[in-house]
C-alpha positions in Angstrom: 25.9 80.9 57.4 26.5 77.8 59.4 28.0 74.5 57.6 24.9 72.0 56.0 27.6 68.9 57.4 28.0 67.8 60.6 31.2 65.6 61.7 29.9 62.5 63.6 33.3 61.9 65.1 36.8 63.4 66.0 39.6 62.7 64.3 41.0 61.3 60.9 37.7 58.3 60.9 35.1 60.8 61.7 32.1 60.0 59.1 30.5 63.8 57.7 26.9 63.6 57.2 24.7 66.1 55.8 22.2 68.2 57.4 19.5 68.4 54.9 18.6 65.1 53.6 16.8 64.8 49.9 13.3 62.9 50.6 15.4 59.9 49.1 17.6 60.1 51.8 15.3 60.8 54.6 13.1 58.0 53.3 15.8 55.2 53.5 16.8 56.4 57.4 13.2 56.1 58.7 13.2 52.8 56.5 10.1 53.9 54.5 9.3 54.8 50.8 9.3 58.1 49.4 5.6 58.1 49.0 5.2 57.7 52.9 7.6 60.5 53.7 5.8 62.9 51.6 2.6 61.5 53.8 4.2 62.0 57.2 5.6 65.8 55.6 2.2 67.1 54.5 0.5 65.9 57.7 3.1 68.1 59.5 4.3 65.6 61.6 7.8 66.0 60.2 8.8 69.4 59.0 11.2 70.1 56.1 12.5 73.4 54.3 11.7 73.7 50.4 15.6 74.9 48.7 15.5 76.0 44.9 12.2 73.8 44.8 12.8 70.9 46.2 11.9 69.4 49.8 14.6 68.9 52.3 14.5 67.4 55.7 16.8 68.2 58.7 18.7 65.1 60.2 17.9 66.8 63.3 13.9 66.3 62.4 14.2 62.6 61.5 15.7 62.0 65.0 13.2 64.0 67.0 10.8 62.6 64.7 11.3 58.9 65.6 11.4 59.8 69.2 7.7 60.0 69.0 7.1 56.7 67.7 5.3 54.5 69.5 7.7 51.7 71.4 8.2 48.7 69.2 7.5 50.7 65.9 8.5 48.7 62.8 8.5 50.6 59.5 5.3 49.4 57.3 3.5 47.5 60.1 0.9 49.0 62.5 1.7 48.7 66.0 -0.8 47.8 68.3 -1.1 50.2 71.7 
């Protein structure tokens, strides 16, 4: 089983981060509330793994996920295309 932390650096500064973000945690990346998260989870637009019942998203998904955003997005304003 691979490691659920990743090393963002070499060496004795490197920062670890975690894999699987709680929704908390996933929430306060993308700069949105919890609420909205769920939102953008159920619609499918960001996928997440359920562990011992609760929702976790992959780091990996919040990045790929914010690549699709429309250019200029700012969390909690609608951006005009």
């Amino acid at each position: 089983m691979g490691s659920l932390i990743r090393s963002s650096g070499a060496g004795k500064g490197s920062i670890m981060e975690p894999l699987l973000l709680s929704t908390g945690q996933a929430a306060r990346r993308l700069g949105i509330g919890k609420t909205k998260l769920l939102s953008i989870v159920r619609s499918g637009r960001l996928p997440c793994v359920m562990l011992d019942g609760r929702i976790r998203v992959a780091a990996e998904a919040i990045e790929a996920f914010t690549a699709t955003l429309p250019k200029g997005y700012v969390p909690g304003k609608q951006v005009r295309q």
